[in-house]
N, C-alpha and C positions, 0 to 999 in steps of 0.2 A: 484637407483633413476630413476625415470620415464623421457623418453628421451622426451624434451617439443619442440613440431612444431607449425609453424605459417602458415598460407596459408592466402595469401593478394588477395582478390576477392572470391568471394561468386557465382560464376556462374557455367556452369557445369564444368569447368574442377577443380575450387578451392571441389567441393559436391564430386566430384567421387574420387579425390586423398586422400580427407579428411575419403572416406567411403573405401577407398584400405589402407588407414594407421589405422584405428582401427582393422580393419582387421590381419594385419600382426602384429600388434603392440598393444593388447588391453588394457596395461598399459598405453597407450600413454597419455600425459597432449596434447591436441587439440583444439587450436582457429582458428576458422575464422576472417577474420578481411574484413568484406565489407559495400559501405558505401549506399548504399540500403537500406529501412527501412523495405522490404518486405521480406517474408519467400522467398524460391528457385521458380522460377516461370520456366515457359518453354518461352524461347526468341521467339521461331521458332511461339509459339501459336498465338502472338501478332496479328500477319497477318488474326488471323481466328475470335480475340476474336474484332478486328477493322471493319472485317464487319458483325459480330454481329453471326457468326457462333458459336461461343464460348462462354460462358460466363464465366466471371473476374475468378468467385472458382475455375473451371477446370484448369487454369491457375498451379495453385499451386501445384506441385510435390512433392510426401512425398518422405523423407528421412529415408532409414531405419536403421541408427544408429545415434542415439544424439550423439552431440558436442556441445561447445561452441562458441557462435555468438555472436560479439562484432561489432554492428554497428558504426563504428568510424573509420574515414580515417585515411590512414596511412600516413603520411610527410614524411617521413624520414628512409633508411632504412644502418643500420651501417654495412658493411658486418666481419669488422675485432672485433669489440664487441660483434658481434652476437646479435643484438636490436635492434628493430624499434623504433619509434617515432610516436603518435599519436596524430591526431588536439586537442586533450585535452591537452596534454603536458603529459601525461601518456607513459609511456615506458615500452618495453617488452622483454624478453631475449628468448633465441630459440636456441638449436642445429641445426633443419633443419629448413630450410623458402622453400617457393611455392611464385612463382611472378604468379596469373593466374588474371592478372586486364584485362585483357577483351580489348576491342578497342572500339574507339569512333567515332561517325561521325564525317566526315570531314563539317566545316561551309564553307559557301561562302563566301570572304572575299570583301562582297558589302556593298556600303553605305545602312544603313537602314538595316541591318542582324540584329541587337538588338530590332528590332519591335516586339512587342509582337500578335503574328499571325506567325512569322515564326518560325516554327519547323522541331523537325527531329523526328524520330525513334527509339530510342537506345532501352529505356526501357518502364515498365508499365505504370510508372509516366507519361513520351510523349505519351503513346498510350490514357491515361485517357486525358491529354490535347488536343488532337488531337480530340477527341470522343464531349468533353465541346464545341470545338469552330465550330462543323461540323454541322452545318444547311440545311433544305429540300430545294432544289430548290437555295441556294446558291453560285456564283462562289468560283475555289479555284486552283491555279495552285502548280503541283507539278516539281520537276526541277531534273535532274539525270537518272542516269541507276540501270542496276541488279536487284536483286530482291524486296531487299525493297520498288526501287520506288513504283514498280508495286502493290506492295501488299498495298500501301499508297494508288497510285488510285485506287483500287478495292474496298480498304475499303471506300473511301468515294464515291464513284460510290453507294454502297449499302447502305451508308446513303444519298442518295438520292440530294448527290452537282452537280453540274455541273462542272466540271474537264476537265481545259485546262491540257493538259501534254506537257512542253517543252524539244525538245533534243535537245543538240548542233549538234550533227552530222546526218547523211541520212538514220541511221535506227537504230530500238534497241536495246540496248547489243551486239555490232558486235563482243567483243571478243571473245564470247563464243558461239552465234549461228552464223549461216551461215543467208544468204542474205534470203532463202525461210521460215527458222524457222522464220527470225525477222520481215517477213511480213508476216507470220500466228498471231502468237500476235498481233501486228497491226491491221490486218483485225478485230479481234474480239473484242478488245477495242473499234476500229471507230463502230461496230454495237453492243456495249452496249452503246455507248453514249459520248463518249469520246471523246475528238476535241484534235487533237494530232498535234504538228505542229516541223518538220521537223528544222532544221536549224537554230534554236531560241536560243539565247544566252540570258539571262538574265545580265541586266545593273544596276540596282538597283529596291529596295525594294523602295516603296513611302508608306509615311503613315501620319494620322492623329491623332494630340493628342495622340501619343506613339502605334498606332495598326496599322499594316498592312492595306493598302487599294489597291495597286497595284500592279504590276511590270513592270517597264518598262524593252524594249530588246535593243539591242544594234542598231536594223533598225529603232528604233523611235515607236516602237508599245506601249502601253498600255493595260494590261492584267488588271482589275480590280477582285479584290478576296476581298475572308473573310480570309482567312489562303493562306500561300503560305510553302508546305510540300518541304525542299532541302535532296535531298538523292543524294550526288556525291561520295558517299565510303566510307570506315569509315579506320581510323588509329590504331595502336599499342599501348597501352597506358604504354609506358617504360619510361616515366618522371624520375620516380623513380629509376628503374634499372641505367640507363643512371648518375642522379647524385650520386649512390653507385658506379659508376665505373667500371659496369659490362661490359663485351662485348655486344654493337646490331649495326645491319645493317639497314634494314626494323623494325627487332624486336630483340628480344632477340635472342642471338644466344646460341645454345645449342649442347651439345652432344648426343650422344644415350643413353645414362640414362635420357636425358633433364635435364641435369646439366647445369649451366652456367661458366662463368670465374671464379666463386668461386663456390668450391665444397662444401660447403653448401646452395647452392642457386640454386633451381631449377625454371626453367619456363614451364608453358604449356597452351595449348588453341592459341585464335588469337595472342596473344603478342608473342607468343613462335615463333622463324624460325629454322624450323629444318632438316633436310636432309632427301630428296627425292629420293629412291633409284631406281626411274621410269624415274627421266628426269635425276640425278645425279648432282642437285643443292639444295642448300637450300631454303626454299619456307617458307609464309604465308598459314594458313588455316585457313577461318572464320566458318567452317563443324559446328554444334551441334555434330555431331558424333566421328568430328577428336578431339574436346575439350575434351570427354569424354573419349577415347582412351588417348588420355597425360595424362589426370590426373589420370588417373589410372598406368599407368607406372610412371610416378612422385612418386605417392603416396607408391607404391612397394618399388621404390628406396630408395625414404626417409627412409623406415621404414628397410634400409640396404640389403634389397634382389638385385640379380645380373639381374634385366629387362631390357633388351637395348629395346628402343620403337622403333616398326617395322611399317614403316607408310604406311598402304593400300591403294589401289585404291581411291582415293576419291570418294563419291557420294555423289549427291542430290537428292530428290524426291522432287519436287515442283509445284505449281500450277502457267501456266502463262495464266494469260485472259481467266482460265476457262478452261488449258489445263493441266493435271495431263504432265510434263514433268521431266524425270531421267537424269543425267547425270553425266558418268561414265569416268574415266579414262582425256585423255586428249583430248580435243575437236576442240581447236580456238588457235588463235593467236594475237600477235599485240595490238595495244593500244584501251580505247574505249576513244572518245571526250568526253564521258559525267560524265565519272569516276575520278576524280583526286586523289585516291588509288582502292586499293580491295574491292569488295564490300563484305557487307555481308552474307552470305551462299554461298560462295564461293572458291575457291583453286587454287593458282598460278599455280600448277599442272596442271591445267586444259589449259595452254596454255604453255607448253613446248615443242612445237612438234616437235617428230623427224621428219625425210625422212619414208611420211607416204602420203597411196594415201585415199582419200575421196570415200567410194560408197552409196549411200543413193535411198533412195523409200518412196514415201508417196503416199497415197489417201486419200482424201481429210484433215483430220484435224491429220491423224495417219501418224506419220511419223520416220522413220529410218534412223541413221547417224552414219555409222562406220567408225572409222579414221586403216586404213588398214598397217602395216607394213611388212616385209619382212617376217616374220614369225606369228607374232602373230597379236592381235589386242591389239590397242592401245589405245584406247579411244570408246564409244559411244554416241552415245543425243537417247532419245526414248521418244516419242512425240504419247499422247494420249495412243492406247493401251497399258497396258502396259507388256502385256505376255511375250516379251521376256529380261525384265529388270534384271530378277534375272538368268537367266542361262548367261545374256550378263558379269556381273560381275564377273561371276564365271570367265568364261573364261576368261576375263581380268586380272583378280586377280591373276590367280592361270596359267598366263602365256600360254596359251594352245596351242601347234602346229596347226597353221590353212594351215598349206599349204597343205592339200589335197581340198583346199574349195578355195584357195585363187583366184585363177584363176576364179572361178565363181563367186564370192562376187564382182570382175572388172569388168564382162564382164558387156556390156548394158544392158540396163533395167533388170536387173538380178532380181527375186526376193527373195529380202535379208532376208524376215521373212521366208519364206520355207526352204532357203539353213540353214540361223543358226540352224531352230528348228531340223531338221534331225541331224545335226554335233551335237548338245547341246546330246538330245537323245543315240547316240552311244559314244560320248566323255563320257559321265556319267557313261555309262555302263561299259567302259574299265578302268575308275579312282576311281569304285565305294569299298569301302573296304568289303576284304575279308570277309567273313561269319567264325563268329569263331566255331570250329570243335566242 
């Protein structure tokens, strides 16, 4: 008899465990269960296809093995029956189940959030709502940190609104960039157009006849808008796990199979918290990369093979205010004012830091930031050029002795693209493999 799985969420980590279990298992009986109407899209595009870089079709990622996709939310899920429950009242039986539901934005919990003008980011659907209500030459304030905000203002930057951007605190994203990165973005948002304002707390939503018409702040300002975009981080969506009785913290808590408190129940993707063997805590990752990574060890596991999931270096490659920026390893520290969770394309990773020294170099919009440890490196940001992004992870990844460099990488003004590319260059040479005979 064919062994029958479930996987609840249709995102990348529910597509790649779903496409690692036909794989391993090609008798499998295989549904997805997500409540999206859309085929598999790419989340990450949203940001390119909002300012018009992209359009909608390219969105759509093929799937190179059919399964069954059951758009219908799941209620309910039994772990000792082994059954879900679905909003039709239809139920379904499963040896293994996949929890990969994604996370959600966090809402602002102000008078006047049900106004219809304020949105968020999650999906297609909000990026098509966002696109309908974005008008030339109309205001629109955006509220939040990370990356989505930014990719909210850019996209309506290029659809040609006028975009106040509110931060709670005195500059942006300080968890993750340092004081000079967060006033390189800055600088180049205020000279695309952007009226950015420092220390703005949002008080409520004002609106007329059910839509959005302002915001007021908490000093007595009045920001008048057409739409007002809240991007403050987005959450775990363990509703479900949580009323099965599973274990979660932050999110699901999981083992190195990414099993959970019941061994037929795996988690992976944003919902999943799973062990960091870099800072030696359990973390959040909202990665496209690290989703795909779970679900494919998920998907192994399910299908009975022995995968304990080995979780890499985090990285990002992302655009901020027009700046191609990477970042590798562990970077920042500390709270951000304008987050109230993780935000999206991001990793708790990224702010574990050990007893680790800072050496950095920029000119003018290129800029270098290595988080230095005793022996190795620990983290990078690589800001504009980006030549030395992919030997920088290597070395990070793959642990690399820097102490014949390290004394240099401190000294003052040292220059840190020369010293790495030389070390990168002979480190290669000495770890490169044998030439078979």
């Amino acid at each position: 008899m064919s062994r029958r799985y479930l996987i609840v969420g249709a995102g990348a980590a529910g597509v790649a465990a779903a496409e690692a279990i036909r794989a391993a298992d090609p008798a499998a009986e295989l549904t997805i269960l997500g409540e999206e109407k859309h085929p598999f899209y790419s989340r990450p595009g949203l940001a390119y296809y909002l300012t018009g870089e992209l359009p909608e079709r390219q969105l759509f990622l093929s799937q190179i093995r059919p399964f069954r996709h059951l758009r219908v939310p799941v209620t309910a899920i039994h772990p000792d029956a082994h059954r879900v429950t679905l909003s039709n009242g239809q139920t379904l039986s499963y040896d293994r189940l996949l929890i990969a539901t994604g996370s959600q934005a966090i809402p602002l919990p102000l008078p006047g959030a049900d106004l219809t003008g304020v949105v968020k980011l999650d999906t297609l659907d909000d990026a098509r709502h966002i696109l309908k209500l974005a008008k030339r030459d109309k205001p629109a304030v955006v509220i939040g940190g990370g990356i989505t905000a930014l990719e909210i203002v850019e996209g309506l930057l290029a659809r040609g609104m006028q975009v106040h951007y509110l931060l709670r605190g005195d500059r942006y994203w300080r968890n993750v960039l340092d004081e000079t990165e967060s006033r390189l973005v800055e600088e180049r948002l205020v000279e695309e157009g952007v009226q950015l304002h420092h220390r703005t707390q949002a008080a409520e939503f004002v609106g007329k006849r059910g839509r959005v018409t302002a915001v007021r702040t908490t000093d007595g300002r009045l920001f008048e808008c057409r739409l007002v975009a809240v991007s403050v981080g987005v959450r775990p969506r363990m509703e479900l796990a949580q009323a099965a009785g599973l274990h979660t913290e932050r999110g699901i808590l999981t083992n190195e199979y990414l099993q959970t408190s019941h061994p037929d129940i795996f988690a992976a993707g944003d919902v999943a918290q799973v062990f960091d063997p870099f800072s030696g805590a359990t973390v959040l990752d909202t990665l496209w990369g690290t989703a795909v990574a779970q679900g494919r060890a998920a998907g192994r596991n399910m299908a009975g093979e022995t995968a304990p999931y080995r979780k890499e270096v985090p990285l990002n490659v992302t655009r901020l205010a027009g700046l191609t920026t990477t970042i590798i390893g562990t970077v920042g520290r500390g709270p951000d004012e304008d987050l109230l969770g993780i935000a999206r394309g991001d990793s708790e990773t990224w702010r574990q830091l050990p007893d680790v020294i800072a050496a950095q170099s920029n000119f003018e919009v290129n800029r270098l930031r290595l988080l230095v440890g005793k022996k190795r490196l620990v983290g990078a940001l690589v800001m504009g050029d980006q030549t030395l992004s992919q030997p920088l992870h290597h070395l990070i990844a793959r642990r690399a002795d820097i102490t014949p460099i390290r004394d240099k990488l401190l000294a003052p003004n040292a220059p840190l693209a020369d010293i790495i590319a030389a070390f990168w260059i002979s480190w290669r040479k000495r770890h490169a493999p044998s030439p078979e005979l």
